[in-house]
C-alpha positions as CSV (number, residue, x, y, z in Angstrom):
1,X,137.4,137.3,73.2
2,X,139.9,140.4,72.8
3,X,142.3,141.0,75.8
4,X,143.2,144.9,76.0
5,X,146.9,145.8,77.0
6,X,148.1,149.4,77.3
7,X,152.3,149.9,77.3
8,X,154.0,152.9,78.4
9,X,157.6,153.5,77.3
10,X,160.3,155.7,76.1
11,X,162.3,154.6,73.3
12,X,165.2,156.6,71.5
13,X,163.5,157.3,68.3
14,X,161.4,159.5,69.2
15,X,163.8,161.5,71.8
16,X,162.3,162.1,75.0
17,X,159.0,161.6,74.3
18,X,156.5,159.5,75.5
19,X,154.8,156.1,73.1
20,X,151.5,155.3,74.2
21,X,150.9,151.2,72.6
22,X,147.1,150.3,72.8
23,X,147.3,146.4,71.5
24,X,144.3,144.0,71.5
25,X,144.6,140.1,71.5
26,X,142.2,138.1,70.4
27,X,141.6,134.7,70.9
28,X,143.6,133.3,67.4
29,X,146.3,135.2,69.3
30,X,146.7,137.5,66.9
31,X,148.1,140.7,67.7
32,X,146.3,144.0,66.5
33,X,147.8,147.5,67.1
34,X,144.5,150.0,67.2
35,X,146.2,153.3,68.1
36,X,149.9,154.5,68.7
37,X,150.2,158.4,70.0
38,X,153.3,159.8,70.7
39,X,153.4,162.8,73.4
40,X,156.7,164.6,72.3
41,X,158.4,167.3,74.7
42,X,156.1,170.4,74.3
43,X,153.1,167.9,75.1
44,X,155.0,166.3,78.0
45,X,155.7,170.3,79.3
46,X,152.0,171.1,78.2
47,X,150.7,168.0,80.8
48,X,153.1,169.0,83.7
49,X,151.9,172.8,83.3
50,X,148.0,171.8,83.2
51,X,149.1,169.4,86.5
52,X,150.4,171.8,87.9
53,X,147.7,174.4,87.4
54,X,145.1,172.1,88.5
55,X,147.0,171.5,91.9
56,X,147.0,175.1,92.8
57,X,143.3,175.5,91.9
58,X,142.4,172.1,93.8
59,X,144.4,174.0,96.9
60,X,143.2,177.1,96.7
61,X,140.3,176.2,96.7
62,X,140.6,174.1,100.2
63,X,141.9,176.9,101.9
64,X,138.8,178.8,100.8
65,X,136.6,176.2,102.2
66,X,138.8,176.0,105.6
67,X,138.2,179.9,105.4
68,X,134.6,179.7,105.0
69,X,133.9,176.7,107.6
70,X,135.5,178.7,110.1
71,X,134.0,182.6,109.9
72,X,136.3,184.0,113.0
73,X,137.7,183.1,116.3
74,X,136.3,185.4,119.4
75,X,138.4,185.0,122.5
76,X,137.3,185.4,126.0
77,X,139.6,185.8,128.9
78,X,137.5,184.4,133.1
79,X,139.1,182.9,136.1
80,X,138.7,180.1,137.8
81,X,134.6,180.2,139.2
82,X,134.0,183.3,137.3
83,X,130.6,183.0,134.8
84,X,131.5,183.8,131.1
85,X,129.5,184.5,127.8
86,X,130.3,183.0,124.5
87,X,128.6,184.7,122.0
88,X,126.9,182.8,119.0
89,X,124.8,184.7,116.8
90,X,122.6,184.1,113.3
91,X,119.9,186.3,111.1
92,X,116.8,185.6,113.0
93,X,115.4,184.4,109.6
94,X,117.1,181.2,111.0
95,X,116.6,181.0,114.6
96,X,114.1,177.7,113.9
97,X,117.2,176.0,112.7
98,X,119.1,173.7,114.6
99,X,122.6,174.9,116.2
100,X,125.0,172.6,118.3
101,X,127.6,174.0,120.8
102,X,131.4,171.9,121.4
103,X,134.1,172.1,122.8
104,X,137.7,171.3,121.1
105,X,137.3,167.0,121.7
106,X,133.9,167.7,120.4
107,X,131.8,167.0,123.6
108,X,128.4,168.4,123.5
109,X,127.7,171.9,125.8
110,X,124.3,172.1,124.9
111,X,121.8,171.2,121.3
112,X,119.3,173.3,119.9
113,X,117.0,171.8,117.9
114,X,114.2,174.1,116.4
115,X,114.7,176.9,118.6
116,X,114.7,175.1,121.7
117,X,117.4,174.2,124.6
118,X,118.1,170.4,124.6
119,X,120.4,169.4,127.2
120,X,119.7,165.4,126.7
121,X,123.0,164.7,125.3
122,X,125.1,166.9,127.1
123,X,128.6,166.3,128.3
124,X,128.5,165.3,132.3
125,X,131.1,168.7,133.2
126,X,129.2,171.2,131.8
127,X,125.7,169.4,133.2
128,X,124.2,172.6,135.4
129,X,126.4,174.8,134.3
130,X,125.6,176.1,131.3
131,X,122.5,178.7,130.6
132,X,121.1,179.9,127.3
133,X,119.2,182.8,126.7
134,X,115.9,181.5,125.5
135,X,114.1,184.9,125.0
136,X,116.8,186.0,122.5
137,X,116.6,182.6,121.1
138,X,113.8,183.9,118.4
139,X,116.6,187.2,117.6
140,X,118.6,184.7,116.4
141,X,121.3,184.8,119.7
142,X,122.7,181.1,120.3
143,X,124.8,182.6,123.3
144,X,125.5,180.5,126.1
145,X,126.4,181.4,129.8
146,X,129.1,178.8,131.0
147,X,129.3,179.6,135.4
148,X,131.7,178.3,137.8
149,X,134.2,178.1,135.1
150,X,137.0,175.5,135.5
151,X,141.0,175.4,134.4
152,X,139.7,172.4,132.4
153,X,137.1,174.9,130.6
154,X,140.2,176.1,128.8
155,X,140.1,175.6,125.3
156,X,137.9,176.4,121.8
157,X,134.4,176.6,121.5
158,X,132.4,176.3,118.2
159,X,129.0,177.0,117.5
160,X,127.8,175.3,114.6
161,X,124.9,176.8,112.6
162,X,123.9,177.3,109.3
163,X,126.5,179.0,107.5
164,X,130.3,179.4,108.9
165,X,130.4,178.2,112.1
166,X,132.0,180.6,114.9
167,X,134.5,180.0,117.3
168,X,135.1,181.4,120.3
169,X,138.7,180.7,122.3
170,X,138.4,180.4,126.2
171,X,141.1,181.2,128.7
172,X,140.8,180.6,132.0
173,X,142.8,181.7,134.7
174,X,143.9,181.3,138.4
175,X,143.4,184.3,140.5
176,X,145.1,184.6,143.5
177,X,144.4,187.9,145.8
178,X,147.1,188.5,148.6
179,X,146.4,191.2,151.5
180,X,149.4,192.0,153.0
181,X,148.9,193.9,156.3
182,X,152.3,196.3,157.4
183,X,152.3,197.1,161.0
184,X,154.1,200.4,161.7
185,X,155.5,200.8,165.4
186,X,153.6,203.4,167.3
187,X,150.6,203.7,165.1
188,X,147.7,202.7,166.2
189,X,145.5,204.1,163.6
190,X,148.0,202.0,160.8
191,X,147.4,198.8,162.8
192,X,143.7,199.2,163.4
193,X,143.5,199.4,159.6
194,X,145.6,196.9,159.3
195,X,143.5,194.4,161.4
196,X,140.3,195.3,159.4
197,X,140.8,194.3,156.1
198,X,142.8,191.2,157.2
């Protein structure tokens, strides 16, 4: 039976390189050196260079992937009760493909499973509240109609489908409409006005 150790050290005879000790012990405990490479200070500049090469591909390519999973980020602008559209939209090669709609805490809005609505699974504050558009289903438009839109509604929606998914950001706002009715002194006409649209 051979027991394999591997050493790494430095040692001053060979400057600032790097000894690499491959010994094997056997059994008789006798020692057996199979292999001594020495890395001097080109090779040790060599391996930092290829390290650092192969980080920045290893990152690059990440960032291309992050690109890619993400294709862009629409934004739509409703207040508070308005009805609002977030586009989704594929080649109608693969509109028999499933496609699933979230929100940013990745609740489900509504499931499409081989063309067709599913609303099984859905998250209970969009329930009634959200409408596809089933004839434009076979065009390859995943679009959904979100109505009596909520401040909570704020926030990014994705729809997933084959390929990059897109994004769409929502935000919703509080509308407030004020009428202010001015009352001149000795106008009647003014007042009369005034009093109808109040």
């Amino acid at each position: 039976m051979k027991i394999l150790h591997i050493h790494f050290c430095s040692s001053p005879n060979i400057g600032r390189g790097i000894r690499l000790y491959i010994q094997s012990h056997s059994a008789e405990n006798q020692t057996e050196v199979c292999q001594i490479q020495t890395l001097d200070k080109d090779g040790n500049i060599r391996l930092w260079r290829n390290l650092f090469i192969i980080t920045g591909l290893v990152i690059g390519v990440v960032m291309v992937a992050v690109t890619v999973l993400v294709q862009s980020i629409e934004t739509r602008e409703a207040f508070v009760g308005d009805t609002v559209i977030l586009p989704c939209s594929i080649d109608r090669t693969k509109a028999l493909w499933d496609v699933f709609w979230r929100d940013d805490e990745e609740k489900v809005v509504v499931d499409f499973f081989e063309g067709k609505e599913v609303f099984s699974d859905q998250s209970p504050e969009y329930r009634d509240r959200v409408q596809t558009f089933q004839t434009e289903i076979a065009n390859g438009n995943f679009s959904i109609k979100l109505s009596n839109v909520k401040l909570s509604d704020s926030g990014t929606y994705t729809c997933h489908v084959p390929g990059p998914a897109q994004s769409v950001k929502l935000t919703v706002k509080v509308g407030i409409s004020v009428l202010v009715c001015v009352s001149l002194y000795y106008c009647v006409q003014c007042v009369l006005e005034c009093i109808s649209v109040c």
